[in-house]
RODO-2510 file (C-alpha; in nm, 4 decimals, decimal comma):
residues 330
     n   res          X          Y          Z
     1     x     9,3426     9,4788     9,2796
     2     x     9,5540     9,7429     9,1754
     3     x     9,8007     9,6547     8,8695
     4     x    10,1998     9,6734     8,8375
     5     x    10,1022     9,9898     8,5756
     6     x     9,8818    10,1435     8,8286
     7     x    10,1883    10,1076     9,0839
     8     x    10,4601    10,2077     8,7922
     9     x    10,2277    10,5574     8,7402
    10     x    10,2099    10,6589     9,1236
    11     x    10,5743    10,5992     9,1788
    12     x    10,6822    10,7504     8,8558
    13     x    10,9070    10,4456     8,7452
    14     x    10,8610    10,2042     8,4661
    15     x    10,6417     9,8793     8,4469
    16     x    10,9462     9,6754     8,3838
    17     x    11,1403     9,8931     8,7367
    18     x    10,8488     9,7796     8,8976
    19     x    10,8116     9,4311     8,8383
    20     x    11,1973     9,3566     8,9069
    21     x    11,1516     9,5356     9,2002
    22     x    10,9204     9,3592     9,3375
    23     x    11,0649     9,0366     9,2221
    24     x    11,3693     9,1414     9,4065
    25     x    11,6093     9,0816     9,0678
    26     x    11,9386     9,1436     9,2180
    27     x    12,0558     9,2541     8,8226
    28     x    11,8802     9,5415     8,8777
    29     x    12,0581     9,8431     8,9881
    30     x    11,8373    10,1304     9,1352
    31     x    11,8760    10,3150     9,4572
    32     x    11,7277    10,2427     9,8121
    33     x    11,4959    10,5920     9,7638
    34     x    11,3005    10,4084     9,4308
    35     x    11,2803    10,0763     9,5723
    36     x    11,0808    10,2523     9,9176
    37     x    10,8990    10,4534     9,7366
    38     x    10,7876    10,1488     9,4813
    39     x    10,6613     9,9296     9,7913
    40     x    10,5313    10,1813     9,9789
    41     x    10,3253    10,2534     9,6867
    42     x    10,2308     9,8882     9,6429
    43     x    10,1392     9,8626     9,9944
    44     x     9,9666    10,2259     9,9812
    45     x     9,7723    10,0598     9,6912
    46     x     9,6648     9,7218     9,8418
    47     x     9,4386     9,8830    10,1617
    48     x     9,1438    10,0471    10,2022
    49     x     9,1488    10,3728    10,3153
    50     x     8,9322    10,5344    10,5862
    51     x     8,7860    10,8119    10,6543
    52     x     8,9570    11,0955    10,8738
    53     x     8,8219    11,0815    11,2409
    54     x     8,8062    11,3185    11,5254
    55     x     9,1250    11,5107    11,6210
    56     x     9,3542    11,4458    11,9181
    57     x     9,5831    11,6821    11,9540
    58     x     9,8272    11,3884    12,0876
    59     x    10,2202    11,3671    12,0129
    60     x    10,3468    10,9893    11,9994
    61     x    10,6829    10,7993    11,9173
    62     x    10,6654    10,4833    11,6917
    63     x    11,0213    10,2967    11,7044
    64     x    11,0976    10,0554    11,4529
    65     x    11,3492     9,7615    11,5597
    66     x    11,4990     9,7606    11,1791
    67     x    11,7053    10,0160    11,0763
    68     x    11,5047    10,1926    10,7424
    69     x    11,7763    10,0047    10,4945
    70     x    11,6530     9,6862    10,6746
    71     x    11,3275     9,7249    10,6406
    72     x    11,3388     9,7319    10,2232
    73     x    11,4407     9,3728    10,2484
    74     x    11,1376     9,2871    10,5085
    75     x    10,8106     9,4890    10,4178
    76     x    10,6179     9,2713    10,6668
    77     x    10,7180     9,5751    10,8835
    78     x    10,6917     9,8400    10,6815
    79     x    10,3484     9,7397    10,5950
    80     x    10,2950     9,7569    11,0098
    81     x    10,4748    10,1063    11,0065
    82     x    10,1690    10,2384    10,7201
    83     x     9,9109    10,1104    10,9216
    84     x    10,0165    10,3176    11,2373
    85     x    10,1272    10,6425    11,0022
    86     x     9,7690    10,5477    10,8388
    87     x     9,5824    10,5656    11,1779
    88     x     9,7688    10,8847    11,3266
    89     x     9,6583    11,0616    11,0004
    90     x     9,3447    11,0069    11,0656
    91     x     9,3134    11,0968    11,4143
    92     x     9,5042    11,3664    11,3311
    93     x     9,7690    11,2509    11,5740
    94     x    10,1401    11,3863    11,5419
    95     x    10,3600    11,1573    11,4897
    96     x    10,8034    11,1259    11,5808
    97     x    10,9442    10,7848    11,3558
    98     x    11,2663    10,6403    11,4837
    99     x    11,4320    10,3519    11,3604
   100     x    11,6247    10,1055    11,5788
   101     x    11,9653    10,2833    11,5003
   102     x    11,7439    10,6099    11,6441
   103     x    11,6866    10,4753    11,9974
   104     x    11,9429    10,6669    12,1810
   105     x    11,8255    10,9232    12,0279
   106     x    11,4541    10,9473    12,1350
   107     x    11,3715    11,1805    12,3954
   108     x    11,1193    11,3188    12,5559
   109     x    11,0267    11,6268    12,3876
   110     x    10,6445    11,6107    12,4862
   111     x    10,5935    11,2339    12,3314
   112     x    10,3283    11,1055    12,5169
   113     x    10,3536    10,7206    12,4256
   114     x    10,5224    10,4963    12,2188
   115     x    10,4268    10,2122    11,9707
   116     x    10,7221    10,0036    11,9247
   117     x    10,7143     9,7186    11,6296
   118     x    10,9120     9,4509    11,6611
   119     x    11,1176     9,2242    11,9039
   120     x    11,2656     9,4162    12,2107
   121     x    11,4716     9,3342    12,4729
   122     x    11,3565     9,4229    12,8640
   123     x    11,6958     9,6496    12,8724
   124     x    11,5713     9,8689    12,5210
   125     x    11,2009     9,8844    12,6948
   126     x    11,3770    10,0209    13,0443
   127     x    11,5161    10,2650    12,7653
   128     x    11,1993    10,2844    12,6159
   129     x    11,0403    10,3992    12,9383
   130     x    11,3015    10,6781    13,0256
   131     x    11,0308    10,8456    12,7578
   132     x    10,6964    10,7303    12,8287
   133     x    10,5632    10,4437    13,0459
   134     x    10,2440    10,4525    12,8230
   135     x    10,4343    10,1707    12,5129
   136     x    10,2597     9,9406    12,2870
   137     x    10,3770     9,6731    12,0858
   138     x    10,3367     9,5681    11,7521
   139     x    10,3908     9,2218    11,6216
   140     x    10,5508     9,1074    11,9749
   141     x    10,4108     9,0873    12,3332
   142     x    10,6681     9,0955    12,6357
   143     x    10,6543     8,8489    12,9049
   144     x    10,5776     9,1181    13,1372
   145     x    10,2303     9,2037    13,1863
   146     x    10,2871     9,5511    13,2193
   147     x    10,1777     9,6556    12,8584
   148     x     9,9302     9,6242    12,5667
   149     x    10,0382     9,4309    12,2770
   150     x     9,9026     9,3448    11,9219
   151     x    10,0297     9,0372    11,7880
   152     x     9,9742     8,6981    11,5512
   153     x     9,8956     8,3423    11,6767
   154     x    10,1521     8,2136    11,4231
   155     x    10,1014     7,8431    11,5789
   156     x     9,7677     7,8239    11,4851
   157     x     9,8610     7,9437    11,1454
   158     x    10,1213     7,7049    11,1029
   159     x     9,8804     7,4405    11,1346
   160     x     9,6493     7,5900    10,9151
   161     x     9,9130     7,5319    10,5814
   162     x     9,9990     7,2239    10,7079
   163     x     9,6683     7,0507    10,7202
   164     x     9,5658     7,2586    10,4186
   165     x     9,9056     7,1021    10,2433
   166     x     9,8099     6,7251    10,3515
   167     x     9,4287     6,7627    10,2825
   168     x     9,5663     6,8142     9,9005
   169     x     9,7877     6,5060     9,9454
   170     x    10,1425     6,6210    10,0632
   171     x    10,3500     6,3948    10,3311
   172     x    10,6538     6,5182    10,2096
   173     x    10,6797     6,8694    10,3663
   174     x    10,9932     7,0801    10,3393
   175     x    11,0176     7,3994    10,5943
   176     x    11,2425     7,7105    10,5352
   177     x    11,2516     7,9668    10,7857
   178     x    11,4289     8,2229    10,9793
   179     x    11,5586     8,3157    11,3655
   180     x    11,5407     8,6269    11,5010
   181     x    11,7359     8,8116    11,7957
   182     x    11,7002     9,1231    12,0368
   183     x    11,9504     9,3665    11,8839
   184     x    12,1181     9,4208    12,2030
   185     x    12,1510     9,0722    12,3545
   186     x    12,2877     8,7720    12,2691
   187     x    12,0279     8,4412    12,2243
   188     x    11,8050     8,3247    11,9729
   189     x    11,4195     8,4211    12,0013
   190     x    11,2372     8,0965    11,9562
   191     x    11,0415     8,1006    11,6534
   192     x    10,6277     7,9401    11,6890
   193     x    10,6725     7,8443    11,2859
   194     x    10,9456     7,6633    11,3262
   195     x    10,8589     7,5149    11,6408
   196     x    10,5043     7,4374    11,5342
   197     x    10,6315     7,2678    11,2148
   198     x    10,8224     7,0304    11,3840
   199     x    10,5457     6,9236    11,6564
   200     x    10,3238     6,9078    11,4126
   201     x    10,5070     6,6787    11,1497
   202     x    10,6545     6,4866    11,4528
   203     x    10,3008     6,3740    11,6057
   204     x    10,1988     6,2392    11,2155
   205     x    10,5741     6,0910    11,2558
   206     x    10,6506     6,2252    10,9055
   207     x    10,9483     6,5072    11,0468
   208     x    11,2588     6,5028    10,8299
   209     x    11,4963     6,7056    10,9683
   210     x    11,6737     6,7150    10,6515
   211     x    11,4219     6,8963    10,5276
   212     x    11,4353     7,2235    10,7433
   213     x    11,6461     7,4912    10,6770
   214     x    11,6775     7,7921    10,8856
   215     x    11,8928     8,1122    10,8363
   216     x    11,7466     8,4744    10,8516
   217     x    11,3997     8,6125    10,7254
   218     x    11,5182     8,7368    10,4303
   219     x    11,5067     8,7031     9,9907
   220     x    11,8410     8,6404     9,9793
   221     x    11,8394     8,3611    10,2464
   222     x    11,4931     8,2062    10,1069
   223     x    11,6946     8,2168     9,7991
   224     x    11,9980     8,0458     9,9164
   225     x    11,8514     7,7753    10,1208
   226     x    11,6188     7,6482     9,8373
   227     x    11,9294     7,6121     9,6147
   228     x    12,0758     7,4238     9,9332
   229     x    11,7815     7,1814     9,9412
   230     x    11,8220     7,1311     9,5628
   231     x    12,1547     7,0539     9,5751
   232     x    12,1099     6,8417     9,8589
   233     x    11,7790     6,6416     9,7282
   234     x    11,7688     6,6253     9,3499
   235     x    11,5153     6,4139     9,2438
   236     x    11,3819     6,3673     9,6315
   237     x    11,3132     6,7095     9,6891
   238     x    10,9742     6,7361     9,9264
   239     x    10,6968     6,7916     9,6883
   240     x    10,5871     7,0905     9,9178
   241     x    10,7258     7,3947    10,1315
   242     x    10,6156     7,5833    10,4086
   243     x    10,8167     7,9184    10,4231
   244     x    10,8455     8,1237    10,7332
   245     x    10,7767     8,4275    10,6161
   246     x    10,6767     8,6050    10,2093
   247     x    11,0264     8,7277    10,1568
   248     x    11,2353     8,4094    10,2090
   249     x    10,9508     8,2563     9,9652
   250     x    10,9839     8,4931     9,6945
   251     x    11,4101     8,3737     9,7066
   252     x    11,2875     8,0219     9,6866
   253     x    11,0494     8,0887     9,4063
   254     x    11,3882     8,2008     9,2348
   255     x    11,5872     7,9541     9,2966
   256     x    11,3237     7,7040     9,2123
   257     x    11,3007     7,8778     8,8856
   258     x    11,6408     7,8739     8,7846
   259     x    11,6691     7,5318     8,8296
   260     x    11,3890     7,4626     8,6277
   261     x    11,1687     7,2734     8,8641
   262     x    10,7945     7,3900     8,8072
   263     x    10,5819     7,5368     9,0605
   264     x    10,3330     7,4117     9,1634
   265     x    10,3276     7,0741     8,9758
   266     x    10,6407     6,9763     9,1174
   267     x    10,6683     7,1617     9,4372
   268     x    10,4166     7,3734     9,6239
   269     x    10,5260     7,7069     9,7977
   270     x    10,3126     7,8605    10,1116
   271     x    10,4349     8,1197    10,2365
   272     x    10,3529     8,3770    10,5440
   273     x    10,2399     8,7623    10,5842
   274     x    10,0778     8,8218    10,2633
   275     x    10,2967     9,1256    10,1897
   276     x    10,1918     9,3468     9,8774
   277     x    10,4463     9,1837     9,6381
   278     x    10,3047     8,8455     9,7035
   279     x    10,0686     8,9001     9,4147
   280     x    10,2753     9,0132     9,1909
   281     x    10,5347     8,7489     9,1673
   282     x    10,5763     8,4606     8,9291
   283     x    10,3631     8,2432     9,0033
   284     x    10,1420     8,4631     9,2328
   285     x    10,2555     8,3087     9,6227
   286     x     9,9928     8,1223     9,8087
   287     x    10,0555     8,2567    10,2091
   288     x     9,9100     8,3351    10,4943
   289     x     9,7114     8,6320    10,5264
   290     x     9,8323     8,8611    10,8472
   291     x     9,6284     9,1569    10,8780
   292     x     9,9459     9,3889    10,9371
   293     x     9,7703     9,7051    10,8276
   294     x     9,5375     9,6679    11,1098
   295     x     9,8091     9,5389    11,3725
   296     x     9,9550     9,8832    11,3314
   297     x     9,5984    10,1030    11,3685
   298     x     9,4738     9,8819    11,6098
   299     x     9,8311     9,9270    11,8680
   300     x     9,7205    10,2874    11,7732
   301     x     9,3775    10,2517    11,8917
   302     x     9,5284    10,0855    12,2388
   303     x     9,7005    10,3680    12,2610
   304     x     9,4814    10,6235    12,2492
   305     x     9,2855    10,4509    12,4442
   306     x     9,5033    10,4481    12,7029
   307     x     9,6058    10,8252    12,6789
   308     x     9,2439    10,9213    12,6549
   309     x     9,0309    10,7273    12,8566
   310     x     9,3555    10,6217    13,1345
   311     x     9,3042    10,2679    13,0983
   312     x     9,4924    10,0930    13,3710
   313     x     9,4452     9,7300    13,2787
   314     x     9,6381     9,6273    12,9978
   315     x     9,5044     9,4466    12,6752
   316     x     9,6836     9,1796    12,4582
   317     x     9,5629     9,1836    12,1153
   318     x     9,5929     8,8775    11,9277
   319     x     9,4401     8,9065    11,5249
   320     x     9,3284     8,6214    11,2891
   321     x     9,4585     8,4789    11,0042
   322     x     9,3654     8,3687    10,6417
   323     x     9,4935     8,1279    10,4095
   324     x     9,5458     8,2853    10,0604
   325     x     9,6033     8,0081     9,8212
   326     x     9,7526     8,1936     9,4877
   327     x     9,9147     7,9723     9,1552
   328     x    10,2331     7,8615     9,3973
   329     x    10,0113     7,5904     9,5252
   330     x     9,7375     7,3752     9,4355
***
């Protein structure tokens, strides 16, 4: 595993940048250019690398649905974005970025497909198609059956922390979690964590309500909801928490800590995505392992494949999971 000095020299910043970067220490004043450049690095660090395969002289689009501020503060999908920049270098395949603020911008200019990552709305993938028909998407599969998608069973991995959480004695289980939303469209997308959680905990009849808080996928928000739950629970805090995604876990891992309540002897953290800083934290964060660097080749490989070989039928993806169980849980 690479180290927080092997990181510090690649980047060119200090060990002690580093670490309260990756900690997310909101003390810490440095510019949006370090702070990419330090998790790209860490995620750069954390895969294996292949080997460079034939050439295919294609051209293809990869929109983002986070603007490239955003994305700092969610490295779930920048971790996606490396895997597809990964796999394009490889097959030698050139390669147009846009972010979501970019999408009236993207035009045809001899793009011959598109890998879009994230949530998108059926009005942004009519826009979408105004540039190529040939789209794949990353981390989300539309409704309509019209086009390949790589994407997570995040139900069954819900289920997989919870039973791991009671088969090491926990009935009290605390969730905190996020909603997300098409950019252009009002609505909330329904979330399978959240929704899973609750199913889940209702059929053993031990759901609490009081015990979920929901607010965006974010540090800040992971942050401020744990201190919520604190406030709110004292003493009766759940002794465990299932967090919807790494970032929000790494805030409540703060919070947690300034209040002075141990972890993991007095509550246990899972967390999801297994991003690059996961490691690094304090403790080291227990979560769910999702392969992102290989949801991004792999909506590469689909796409290839259909540009090469003129697939007609499409494929829907879906990639395992793997509990990581780190020092934020026992």
């Amino acid at each position: 595993m690479a180290t927080i000095k092997d990181i510090a020299d690649k980047a060119g910043v200090s060990i002690a940048t580093v670490s309260r970067v990756l900690n997310y220490d909101k003390t810490l004043s440095v510019g949006d250019d370090t702070k990419k450049r330090i998790f790209e690095v860490a995620e750069d660090l954390s895969y294996y690398k292949h080997k460079k395969r034939k050439a295919s002289s294609k051209k293809i689009a990869i929109l983002h649905w986070y603007t490239e501020k955003e994305e700092l503060d969610d490295l779930y999908y920048m971790s996606i974005r490396l895997g597809i920049e990964e796999r394009c270098q490889e097959h030698e395949v050139e390669l147009v970025k846009f972010f979501y603020d970019d999408l009236g911008k993207m035009k045809r200019n001899g793009i011959e497909g598109i890998i879009a990552v994230g949530k998108f709305s059926p009005g942004q993938i009519e826009q979408m198609k105004q540039v190529s028909s040939n789209i794949v998407f990353a981390d989300f599969s539309p409704e309509q059956e019209d086009y390949d998608s790589v994407a997570i069973d995040f139900e069954k991995a819900t289920r997989k922390v919870l039973s791991y959480l009671e088969t090491h004695g926990h009935t009290e289980i605390g969730y905190i979690g996020g909603r997300e939303t098409f950019r252009d469209e009002f609505g909330v997308l329904e979330d399978p964590r959240e929704q899973t959680f609750r199913s889940y905990m209702q059929a053993k009849d031990r759901l609490n309500e009081d015990w979920i808080y929901i607010r965006h996928f974010s540090v800040n928000d992971g942050y401020d909801l744990m201190k919520k739950a604190i406030e709110e629970h004292g003493d009766n805090l759940p002794t465990a928490f299932f967090v919807g995604n790494d970032a929000m876990a790494i805030g409540c891992l703060r919070a947690l800590h300034e209040a002075e309540i141990k972890v993991p002897e007095r509550v246990n953290i899972i967390g999801v995505n297994d991003i690059s800083l996961s490691k690094y934290v304090f403790p080291p964060l227990s979560t769910v392992k999702v392969f992102t660097d290989l949801m991004g080749q792999t909506a590469v490989d689909l796409l290839l494949e259909k540009l090469t070989e003129h697939r007609t039928i499409t494929k829907k993806v879906t990639l395992s999971t793997e509990l990581t169980i780190r020092q934020s849980s026992f």
